[in-house]
mmCIF file of the N, C-alpha and C atoms, coordinates in Angstrom:
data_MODEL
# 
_entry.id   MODEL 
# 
loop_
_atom_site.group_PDB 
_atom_site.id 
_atom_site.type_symbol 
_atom_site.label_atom_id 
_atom_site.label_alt_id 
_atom_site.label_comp_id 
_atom_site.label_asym_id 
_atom_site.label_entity_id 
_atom_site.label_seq_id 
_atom_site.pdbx_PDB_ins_code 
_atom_site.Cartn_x 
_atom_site.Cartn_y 
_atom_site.Cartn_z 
_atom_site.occupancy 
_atom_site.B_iso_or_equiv 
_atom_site.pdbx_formal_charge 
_atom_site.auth_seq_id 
_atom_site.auth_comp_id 
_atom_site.auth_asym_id 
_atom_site.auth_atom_id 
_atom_site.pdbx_PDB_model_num 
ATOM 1   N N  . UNK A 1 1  ? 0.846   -1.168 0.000  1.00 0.00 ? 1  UNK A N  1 
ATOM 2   C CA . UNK A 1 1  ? 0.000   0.000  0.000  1.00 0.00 ? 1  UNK A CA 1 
ATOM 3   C C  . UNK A 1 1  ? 0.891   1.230  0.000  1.00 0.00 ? 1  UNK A C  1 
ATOM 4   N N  . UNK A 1 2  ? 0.719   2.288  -0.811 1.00 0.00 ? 2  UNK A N  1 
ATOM 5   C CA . UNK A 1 2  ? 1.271   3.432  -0.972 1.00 0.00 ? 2  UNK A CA 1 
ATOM 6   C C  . UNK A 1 2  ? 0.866   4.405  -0.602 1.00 0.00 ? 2  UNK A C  1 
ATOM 7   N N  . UNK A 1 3  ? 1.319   5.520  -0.296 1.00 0.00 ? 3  UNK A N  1 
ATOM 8   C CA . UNK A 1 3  ? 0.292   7.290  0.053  1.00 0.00 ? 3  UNK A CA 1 
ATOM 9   C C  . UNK A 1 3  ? 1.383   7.893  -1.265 1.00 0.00 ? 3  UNK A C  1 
ATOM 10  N N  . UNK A 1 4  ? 0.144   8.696  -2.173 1.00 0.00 ? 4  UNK A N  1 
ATOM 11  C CA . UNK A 1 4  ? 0.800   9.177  -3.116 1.00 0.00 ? 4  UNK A CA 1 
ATOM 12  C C  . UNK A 1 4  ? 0.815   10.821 -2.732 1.00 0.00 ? 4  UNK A C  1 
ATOM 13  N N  . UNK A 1 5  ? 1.849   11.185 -1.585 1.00 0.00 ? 5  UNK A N  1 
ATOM 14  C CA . UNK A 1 5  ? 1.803   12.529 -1.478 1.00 0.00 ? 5  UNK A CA 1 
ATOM 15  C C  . UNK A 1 5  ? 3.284   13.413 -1.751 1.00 0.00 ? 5  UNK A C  1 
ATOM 16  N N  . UNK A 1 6  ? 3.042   14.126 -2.213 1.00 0.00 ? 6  UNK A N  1 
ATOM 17  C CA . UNK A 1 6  ? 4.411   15.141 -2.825 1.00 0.00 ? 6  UNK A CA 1 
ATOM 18  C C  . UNK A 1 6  ? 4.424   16.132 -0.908 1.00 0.00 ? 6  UNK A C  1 
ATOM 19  N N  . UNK A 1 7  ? 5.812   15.968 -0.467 1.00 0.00 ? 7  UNK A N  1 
ATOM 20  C CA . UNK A 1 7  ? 6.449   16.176 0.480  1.00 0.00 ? 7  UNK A CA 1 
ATOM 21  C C  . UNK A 1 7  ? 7.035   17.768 0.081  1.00 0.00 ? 7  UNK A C  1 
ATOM 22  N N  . UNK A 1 8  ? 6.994   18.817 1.008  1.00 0.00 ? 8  UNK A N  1 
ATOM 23  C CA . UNK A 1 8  ? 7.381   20.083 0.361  1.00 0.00 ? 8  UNK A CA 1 
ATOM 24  C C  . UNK A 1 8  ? 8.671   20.490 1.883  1.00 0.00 ? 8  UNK A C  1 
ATOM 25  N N  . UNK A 1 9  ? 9.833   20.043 1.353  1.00 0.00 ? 9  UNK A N  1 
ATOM 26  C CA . UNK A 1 9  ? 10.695  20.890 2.562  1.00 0.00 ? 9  UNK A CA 1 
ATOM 27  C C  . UNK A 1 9  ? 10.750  21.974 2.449  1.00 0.00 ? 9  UNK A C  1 
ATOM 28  N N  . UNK A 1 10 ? 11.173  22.825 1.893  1.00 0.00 ? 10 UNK A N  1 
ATOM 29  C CA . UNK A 1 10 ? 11.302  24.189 1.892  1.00 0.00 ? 10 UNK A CA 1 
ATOM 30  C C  . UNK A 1 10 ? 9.975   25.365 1.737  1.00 0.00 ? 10 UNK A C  1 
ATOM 31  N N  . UNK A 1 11 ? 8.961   24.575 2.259  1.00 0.00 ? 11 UNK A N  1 
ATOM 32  C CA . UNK A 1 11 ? 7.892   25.250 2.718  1.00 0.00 ? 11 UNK A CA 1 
ATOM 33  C C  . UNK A 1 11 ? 7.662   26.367 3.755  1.00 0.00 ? 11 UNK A C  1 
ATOM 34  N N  . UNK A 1 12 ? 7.061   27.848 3.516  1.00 0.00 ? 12 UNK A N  1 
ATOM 35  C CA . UNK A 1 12 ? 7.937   28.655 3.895  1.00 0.00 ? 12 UNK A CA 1 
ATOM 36  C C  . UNK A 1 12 ? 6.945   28.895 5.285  1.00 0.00 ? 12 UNK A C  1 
ATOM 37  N N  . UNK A 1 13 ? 6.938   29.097 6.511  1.00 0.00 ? 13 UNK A N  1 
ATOM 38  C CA . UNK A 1 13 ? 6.195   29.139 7.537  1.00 0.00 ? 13 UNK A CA 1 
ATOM 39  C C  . UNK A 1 13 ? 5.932   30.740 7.750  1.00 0.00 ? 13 UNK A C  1 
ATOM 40  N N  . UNK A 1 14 ? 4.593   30.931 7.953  1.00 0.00 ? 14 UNK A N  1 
ATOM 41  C CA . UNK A 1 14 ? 5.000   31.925 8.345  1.00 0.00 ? 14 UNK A CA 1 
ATOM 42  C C  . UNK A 1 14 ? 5.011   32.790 10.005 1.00 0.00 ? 14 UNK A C  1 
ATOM 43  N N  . UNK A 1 15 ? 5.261   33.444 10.365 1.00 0.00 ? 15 UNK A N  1 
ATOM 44  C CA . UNK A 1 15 ? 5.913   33.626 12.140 1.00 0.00 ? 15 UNK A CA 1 
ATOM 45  C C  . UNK A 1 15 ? 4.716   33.967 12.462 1.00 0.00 ? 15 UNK A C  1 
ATOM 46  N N  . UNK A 1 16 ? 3.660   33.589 13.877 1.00 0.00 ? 16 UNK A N  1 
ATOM 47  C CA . UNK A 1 16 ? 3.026   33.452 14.496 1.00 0.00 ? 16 UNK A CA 1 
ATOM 48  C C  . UNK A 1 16 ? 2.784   34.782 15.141 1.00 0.00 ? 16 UNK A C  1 
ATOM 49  N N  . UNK A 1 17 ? 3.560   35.290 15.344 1.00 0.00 ? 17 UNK A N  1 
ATOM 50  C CA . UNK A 1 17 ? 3.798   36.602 16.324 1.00 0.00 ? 17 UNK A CA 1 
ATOM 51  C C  . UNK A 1 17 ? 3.801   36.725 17.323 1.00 0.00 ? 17 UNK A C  1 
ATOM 52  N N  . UNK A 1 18 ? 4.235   37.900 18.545 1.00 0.00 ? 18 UNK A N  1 
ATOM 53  C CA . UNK A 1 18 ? 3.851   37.735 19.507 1.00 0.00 ? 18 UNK A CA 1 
ATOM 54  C C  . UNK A 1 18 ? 2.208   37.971 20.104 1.00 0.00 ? 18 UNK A C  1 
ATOM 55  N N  . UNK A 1 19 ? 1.572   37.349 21.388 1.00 0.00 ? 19 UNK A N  1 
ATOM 56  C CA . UNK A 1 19 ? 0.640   37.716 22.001 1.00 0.00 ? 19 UNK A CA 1 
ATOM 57  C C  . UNK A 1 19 ? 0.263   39.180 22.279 1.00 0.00 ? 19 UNK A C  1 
ATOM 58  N N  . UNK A 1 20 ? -1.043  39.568 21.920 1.00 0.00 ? 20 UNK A N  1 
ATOM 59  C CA . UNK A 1 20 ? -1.129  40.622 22.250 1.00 0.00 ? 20 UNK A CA 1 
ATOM 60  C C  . UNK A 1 20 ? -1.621  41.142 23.856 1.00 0.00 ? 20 UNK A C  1 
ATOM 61  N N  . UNK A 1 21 ? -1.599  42.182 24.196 1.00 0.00 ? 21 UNK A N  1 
ATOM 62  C CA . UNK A 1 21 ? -1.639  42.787 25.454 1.00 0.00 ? 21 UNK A CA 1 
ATOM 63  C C  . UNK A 1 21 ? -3.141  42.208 25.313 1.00 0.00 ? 21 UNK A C  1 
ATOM 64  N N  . UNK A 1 22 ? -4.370  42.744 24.353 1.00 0.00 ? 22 UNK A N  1 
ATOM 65  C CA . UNK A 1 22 ? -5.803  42.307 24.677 1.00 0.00 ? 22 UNK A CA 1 
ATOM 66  C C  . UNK A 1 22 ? -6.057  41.094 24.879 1.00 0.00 ? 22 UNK A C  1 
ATOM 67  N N  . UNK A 1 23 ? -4.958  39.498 24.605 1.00 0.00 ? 23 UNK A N  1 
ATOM 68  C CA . UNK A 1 23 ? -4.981  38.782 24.630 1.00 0.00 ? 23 UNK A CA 1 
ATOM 69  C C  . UNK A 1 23 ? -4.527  38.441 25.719 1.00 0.00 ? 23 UNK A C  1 
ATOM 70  N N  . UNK A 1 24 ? -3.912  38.899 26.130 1.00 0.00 ? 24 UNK A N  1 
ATOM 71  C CA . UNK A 1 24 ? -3.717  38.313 27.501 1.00 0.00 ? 24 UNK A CA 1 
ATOM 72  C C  . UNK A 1 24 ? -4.634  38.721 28.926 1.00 0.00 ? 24 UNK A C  1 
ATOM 73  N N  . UNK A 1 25 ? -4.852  40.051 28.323 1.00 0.00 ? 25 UNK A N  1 
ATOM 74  C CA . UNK A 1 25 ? -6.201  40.337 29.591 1.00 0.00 ? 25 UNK A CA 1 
ATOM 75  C C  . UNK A 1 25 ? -7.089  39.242 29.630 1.00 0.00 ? 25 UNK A C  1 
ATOM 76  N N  . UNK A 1 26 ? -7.449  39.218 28.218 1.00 0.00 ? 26 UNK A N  1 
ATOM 77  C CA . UNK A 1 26 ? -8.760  38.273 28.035 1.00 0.00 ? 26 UNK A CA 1 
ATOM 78  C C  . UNK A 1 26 ? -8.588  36.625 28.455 1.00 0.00 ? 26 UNK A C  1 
ATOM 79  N N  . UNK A 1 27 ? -6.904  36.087 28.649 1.00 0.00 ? 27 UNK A N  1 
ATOM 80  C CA . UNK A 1 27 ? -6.738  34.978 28.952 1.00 0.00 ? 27 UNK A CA 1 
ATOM 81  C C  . UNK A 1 27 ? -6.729  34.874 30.730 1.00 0.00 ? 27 UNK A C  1 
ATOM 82  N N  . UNK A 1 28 ? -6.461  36.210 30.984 1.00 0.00 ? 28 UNK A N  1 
ATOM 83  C CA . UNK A 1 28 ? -6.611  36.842 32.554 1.00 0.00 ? 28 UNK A CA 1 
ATOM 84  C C  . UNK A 1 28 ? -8.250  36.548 33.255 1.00 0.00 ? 28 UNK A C  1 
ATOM 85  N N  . UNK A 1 29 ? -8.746  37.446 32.723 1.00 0.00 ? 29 UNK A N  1 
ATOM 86  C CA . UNK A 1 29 ? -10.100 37.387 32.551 1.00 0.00 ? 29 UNK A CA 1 
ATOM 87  C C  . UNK A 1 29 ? -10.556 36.054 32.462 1.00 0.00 ? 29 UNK A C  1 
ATOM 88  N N  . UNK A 1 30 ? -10.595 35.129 31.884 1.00 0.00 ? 30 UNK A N  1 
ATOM 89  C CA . UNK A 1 30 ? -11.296 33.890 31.979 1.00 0.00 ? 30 UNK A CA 1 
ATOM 90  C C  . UNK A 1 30 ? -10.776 32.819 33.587 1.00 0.00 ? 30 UNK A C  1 
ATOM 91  N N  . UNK A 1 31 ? -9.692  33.213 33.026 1.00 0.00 ? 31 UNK A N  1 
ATOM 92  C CA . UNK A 1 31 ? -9.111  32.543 34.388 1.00 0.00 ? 31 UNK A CA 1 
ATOM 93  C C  . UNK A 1 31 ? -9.504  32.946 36.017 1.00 0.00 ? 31 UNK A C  1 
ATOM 94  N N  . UNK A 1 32 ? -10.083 34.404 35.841 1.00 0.00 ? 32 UNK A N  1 
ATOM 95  C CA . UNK A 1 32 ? -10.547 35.154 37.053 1.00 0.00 ? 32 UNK A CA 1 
ATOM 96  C C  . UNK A 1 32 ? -12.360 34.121 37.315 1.00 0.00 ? 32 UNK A C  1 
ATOM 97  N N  . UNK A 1 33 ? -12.662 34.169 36.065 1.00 0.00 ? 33 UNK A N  1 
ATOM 98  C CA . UNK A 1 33 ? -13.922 33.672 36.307 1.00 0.00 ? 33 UNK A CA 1 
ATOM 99  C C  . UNK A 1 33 ? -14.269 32.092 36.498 1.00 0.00 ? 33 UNK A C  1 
ATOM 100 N N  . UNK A 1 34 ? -13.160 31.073 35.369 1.00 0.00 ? 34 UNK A N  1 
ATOM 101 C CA . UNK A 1 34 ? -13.234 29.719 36.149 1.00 0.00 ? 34 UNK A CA 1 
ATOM 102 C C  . UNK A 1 34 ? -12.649 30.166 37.584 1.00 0.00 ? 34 UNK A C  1 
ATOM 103 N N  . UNK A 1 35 ? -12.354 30.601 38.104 1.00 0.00 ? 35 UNK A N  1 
ATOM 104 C CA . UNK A 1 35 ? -11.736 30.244 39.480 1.00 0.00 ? 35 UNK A CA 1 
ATOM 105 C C  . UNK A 1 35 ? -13.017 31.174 40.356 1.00 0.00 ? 35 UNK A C  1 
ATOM 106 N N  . UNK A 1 36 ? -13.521 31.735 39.734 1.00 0.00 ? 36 UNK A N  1 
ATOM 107 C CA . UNK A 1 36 ? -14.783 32.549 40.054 1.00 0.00 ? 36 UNK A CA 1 
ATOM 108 C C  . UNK A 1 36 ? -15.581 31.115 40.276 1.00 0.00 ? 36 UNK A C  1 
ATOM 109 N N  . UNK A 1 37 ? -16.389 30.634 39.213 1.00 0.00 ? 37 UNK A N  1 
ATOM 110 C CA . UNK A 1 37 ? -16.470 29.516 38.747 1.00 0.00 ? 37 UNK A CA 1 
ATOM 111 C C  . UNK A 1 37 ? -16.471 28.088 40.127 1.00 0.00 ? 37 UNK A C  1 
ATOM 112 N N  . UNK A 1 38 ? -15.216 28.107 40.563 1.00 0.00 ? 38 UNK A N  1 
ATOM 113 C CA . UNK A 1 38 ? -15.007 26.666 41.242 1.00 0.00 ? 38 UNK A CA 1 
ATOM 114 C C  . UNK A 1 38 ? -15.554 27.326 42.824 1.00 0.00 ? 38 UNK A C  1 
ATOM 115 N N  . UNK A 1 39 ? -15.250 29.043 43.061 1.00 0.00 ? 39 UNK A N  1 
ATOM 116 C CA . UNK A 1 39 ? -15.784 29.331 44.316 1.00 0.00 ? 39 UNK A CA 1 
ATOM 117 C C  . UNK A 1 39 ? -17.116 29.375 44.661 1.00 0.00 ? 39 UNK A C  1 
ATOM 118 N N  . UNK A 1 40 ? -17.634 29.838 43.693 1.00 0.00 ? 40 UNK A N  1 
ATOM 119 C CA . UNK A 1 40 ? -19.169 29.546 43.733 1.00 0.00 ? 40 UNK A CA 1 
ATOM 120 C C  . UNK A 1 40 ? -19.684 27.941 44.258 1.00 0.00 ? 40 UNK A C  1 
ATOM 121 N N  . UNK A 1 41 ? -19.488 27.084 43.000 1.00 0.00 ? 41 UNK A N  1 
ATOM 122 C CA . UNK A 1 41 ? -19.821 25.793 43.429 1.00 0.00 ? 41 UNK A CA 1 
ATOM 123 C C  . UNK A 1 41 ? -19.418 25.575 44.576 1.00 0.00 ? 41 UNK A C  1 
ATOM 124 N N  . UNK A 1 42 ? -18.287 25.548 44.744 1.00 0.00 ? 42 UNK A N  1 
ATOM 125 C CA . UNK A 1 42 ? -17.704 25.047 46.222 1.00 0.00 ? 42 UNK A CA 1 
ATOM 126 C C  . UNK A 1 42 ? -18.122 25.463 47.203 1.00 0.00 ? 42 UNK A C  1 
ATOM 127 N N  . UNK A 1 43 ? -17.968 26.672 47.525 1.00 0.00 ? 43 UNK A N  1 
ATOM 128 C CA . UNK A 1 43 ? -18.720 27.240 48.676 1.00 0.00 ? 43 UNK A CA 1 
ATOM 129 C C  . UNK A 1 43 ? -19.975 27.916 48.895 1.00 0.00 ? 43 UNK A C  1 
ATOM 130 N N  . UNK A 1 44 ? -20.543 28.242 47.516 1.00 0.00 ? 44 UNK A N  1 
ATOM 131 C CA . UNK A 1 44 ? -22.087 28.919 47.638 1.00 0.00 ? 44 UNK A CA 1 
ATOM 132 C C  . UNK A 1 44 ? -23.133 27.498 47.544 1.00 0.00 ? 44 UNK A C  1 
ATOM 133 N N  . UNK A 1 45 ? -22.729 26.667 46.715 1.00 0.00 ? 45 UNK A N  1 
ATOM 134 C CA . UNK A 1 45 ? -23.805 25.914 46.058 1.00 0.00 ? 45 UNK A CA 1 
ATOM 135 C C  . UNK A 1 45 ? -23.534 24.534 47.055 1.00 0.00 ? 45 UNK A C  1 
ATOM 136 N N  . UNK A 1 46 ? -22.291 24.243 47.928 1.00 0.00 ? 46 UNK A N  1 
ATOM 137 C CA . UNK A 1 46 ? -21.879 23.431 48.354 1.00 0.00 ? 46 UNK A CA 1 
ATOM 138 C C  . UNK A 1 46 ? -21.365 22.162 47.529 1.00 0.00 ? 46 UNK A C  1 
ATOM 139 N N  . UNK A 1 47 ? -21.319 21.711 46.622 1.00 0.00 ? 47 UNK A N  1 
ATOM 140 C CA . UNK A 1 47 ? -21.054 20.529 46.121 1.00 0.00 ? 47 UNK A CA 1 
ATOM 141 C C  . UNK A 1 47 ? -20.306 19.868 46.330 1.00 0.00 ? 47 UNK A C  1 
ATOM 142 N N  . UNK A 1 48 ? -19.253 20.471 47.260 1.00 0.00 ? 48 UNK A N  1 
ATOM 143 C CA . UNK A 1 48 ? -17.649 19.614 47.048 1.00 0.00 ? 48 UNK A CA 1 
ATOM 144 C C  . UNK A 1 48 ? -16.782 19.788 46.639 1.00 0.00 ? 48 UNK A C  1 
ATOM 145 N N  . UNK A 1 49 ? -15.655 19.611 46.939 1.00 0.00 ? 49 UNK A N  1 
ATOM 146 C CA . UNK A 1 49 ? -14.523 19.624 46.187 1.00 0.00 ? 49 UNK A CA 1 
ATOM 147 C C  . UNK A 1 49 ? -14.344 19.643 45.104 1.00 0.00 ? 49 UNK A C  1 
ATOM 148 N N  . UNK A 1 50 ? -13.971 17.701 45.007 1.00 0.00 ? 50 UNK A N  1 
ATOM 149 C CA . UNK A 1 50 ? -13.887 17.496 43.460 1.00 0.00 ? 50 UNK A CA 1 
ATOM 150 C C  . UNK A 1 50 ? -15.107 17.817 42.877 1.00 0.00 ? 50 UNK A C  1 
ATOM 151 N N  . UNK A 1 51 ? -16.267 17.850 42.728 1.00 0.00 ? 51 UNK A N  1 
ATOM 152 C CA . UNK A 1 51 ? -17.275 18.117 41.952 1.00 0.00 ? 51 UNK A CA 1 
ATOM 153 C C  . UNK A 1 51 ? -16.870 19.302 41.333 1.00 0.00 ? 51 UNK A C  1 
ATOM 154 N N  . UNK A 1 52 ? -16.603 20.502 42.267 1.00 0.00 ? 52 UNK A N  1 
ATOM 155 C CA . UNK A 1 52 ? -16.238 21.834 42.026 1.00 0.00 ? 52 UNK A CA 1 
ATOM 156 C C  . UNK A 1 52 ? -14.904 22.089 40.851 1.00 0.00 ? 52 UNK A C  1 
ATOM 157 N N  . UNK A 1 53 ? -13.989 21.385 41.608 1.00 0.00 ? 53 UNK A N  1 
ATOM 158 C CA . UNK A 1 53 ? -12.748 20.953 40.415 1.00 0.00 ? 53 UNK A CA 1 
ATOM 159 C C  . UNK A 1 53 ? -13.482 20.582 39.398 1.00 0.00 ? 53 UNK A C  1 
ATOM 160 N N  . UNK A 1 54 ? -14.141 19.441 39.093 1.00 0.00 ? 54 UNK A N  1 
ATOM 161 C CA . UNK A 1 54 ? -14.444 18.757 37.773 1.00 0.00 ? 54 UNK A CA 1 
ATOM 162 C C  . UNK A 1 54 ? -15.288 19.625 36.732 1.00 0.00 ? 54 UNK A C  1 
ATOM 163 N N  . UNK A 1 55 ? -16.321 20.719 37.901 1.00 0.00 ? 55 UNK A N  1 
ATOM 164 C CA . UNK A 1 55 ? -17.089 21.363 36.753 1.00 0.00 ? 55 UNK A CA 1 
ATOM 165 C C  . UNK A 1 55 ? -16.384 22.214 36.166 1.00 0.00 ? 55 UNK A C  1 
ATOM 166 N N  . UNK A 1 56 ? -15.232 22.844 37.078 1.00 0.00 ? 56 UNK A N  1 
ATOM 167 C CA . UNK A 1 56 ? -14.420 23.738 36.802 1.00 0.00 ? 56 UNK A CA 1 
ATOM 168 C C  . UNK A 1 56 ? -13.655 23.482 35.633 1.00 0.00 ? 56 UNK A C  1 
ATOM 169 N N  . UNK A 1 57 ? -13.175 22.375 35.302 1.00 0.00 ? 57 UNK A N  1 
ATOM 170 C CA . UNK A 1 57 ? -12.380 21.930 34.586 1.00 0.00 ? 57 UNK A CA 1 
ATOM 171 C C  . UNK A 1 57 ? -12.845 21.355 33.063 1.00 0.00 ? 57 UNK A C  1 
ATOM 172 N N  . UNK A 1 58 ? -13.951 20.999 32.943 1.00 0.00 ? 58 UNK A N  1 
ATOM 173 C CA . UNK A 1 58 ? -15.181 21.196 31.927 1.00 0.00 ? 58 UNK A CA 1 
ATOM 174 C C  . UNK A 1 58 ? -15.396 22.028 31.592 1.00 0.00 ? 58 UNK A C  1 
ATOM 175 N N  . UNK A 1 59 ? -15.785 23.044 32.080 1.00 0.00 ? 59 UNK A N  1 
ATOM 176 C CA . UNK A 1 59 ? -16.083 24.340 31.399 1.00 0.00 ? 59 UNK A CA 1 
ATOM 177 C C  . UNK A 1 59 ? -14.581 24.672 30.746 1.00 0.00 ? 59 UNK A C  1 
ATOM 178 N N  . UNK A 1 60 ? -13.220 25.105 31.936 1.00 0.00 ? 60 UNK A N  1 
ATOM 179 C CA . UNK A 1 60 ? -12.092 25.138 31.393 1.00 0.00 ? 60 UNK A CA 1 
ATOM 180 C C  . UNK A 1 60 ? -12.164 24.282 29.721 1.00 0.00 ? 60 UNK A C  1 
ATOM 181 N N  . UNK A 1 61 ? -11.950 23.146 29.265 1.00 0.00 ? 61 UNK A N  1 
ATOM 182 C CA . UNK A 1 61 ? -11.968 22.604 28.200 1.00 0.00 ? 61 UNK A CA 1 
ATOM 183 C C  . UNK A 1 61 ? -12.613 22.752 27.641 1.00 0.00 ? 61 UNK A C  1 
ATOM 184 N N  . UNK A 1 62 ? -13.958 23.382 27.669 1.00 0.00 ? 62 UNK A N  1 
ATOM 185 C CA . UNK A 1 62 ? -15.066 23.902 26.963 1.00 0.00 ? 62 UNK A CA 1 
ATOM 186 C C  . UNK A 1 62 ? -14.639 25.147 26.112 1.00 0.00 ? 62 UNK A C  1 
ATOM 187 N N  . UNK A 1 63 ? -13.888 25.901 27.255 1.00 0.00 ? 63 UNK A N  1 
ATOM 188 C CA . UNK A 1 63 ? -13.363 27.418 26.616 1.00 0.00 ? 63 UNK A CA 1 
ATOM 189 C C  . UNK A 1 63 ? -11.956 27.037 25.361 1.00 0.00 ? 63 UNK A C  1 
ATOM 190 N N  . UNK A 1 64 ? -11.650 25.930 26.232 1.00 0.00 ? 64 UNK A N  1 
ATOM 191 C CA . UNK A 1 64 ? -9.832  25.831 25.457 1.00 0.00 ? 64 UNK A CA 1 
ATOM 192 C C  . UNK A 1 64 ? -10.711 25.505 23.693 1.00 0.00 ? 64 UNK A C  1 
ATOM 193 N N  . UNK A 1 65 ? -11.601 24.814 23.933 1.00 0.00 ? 65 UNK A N  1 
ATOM 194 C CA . UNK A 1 65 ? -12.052 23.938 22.381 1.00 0.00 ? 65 UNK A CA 1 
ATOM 195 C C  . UNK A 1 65 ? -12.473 25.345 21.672 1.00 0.00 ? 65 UNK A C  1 
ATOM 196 N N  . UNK A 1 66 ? -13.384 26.012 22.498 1.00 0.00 ? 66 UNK A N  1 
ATOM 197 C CA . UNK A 1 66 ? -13.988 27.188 21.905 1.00 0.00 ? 66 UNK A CA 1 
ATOM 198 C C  . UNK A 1 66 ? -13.208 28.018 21.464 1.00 0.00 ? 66 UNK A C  1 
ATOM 199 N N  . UNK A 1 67 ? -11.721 28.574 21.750 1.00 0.00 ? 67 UNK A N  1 
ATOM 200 C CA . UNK A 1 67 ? -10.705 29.108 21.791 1.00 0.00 ? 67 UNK A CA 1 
ATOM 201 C C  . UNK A 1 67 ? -10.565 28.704 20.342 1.00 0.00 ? 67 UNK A C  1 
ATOM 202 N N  . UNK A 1 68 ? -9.886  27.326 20.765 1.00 0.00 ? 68 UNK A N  1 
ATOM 203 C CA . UNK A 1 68 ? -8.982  26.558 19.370 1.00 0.00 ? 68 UNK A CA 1 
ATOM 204 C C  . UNK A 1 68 ? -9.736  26.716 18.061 1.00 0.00 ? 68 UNK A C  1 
ATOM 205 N N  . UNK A 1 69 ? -11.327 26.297 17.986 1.00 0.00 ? 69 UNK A N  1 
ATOM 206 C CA . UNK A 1 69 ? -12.118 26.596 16.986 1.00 0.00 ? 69 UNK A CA 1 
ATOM 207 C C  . UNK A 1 69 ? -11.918 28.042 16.117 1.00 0.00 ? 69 UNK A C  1 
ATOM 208 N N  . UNK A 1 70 ? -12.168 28.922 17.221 1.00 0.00 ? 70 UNK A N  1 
ATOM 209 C CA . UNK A 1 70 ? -11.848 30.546 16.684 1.00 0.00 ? 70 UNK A CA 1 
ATOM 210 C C  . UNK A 1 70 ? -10.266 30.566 15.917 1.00 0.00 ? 70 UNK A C  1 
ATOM 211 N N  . UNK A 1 71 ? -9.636  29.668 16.892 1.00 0.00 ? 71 UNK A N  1 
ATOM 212 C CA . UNK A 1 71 ? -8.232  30.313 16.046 1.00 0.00 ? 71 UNK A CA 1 
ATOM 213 C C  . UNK A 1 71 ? -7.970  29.657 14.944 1.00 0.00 ? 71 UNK A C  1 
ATOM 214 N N  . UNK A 1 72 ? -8.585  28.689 14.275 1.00 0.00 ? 72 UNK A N  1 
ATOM 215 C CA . UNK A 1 72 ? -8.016  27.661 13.384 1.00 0.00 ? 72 UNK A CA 1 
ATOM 216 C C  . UNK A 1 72 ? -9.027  28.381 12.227 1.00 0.00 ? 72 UNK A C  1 
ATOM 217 N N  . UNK A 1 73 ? -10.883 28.885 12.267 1.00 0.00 ? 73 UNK A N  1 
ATOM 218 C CA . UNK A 1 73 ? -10.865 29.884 11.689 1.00 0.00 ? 73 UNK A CA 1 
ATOM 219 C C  . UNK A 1 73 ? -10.496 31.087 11.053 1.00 0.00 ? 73 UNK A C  1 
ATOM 220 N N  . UNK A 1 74 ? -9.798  31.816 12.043 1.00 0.00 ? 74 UNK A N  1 
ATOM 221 C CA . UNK A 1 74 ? -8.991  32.906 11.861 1.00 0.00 ? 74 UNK A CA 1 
ATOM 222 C C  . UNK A 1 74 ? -7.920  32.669 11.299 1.00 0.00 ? 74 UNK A C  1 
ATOM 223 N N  . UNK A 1 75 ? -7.056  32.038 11.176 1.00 0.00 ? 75 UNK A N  1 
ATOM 224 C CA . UNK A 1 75 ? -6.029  30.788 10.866 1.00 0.00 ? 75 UNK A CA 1 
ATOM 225 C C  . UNK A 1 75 ? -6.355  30.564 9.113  1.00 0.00 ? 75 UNK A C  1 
ATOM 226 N N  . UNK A 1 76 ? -7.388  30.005 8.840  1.00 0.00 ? 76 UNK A N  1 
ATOM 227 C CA . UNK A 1 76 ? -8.035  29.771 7.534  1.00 0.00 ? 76 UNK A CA 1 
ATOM 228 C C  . UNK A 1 76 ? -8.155  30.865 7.058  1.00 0.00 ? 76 UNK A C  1 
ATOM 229 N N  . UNK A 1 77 ? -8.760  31.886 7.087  1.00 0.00 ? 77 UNK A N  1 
ATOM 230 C CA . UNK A 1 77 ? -8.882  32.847 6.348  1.00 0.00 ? 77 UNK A CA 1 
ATOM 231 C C  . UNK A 1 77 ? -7.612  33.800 5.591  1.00 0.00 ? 77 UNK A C  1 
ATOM 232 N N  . UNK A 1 78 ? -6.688  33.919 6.312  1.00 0.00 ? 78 UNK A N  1 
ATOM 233 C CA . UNK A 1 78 ? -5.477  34.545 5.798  1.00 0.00 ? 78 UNK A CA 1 
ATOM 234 C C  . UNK A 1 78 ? -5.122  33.753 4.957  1.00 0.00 ? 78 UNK A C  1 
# 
């Protein structure tokens, strides 16, 4: 069995750049609110610990996917 694909080394990348300042608030910002997020459950709603971790951490991966989606869009278009 074969893969008939033409291999390109000198394919030219182009530089990513650095992060911007609004980007990092906004990575600030989320992080203020999952942790917003795990205090609530934990101590307003009572659930627990790990429960609190786990929802916390769901949503967390919820945002990372939602994130990645946007950027691989944005990504495509250029």
């Amino acid at each position: 069995m074969s893969v008939d694909q033409e291999t390109t080394v000198n394919e030219e990348r182009h530089p990513t750049g650095a992060v911007s300042t609004a980007t990092m608030f906004g990575y600030a910002a989320a992080a203020l609110v999952l942790f917003g997020w795990f205090l609530f459950g934990w101590l307003v709603q009572r659930q627990g610990f790990v429960a609190s971790v786990g929802e916390t951490a769901g949503a967390a991966f919820a945002l990372l996917l939602f994130v990645s989606v946007v950027g691989t869009v944005r990504r495509d278009r250029r």
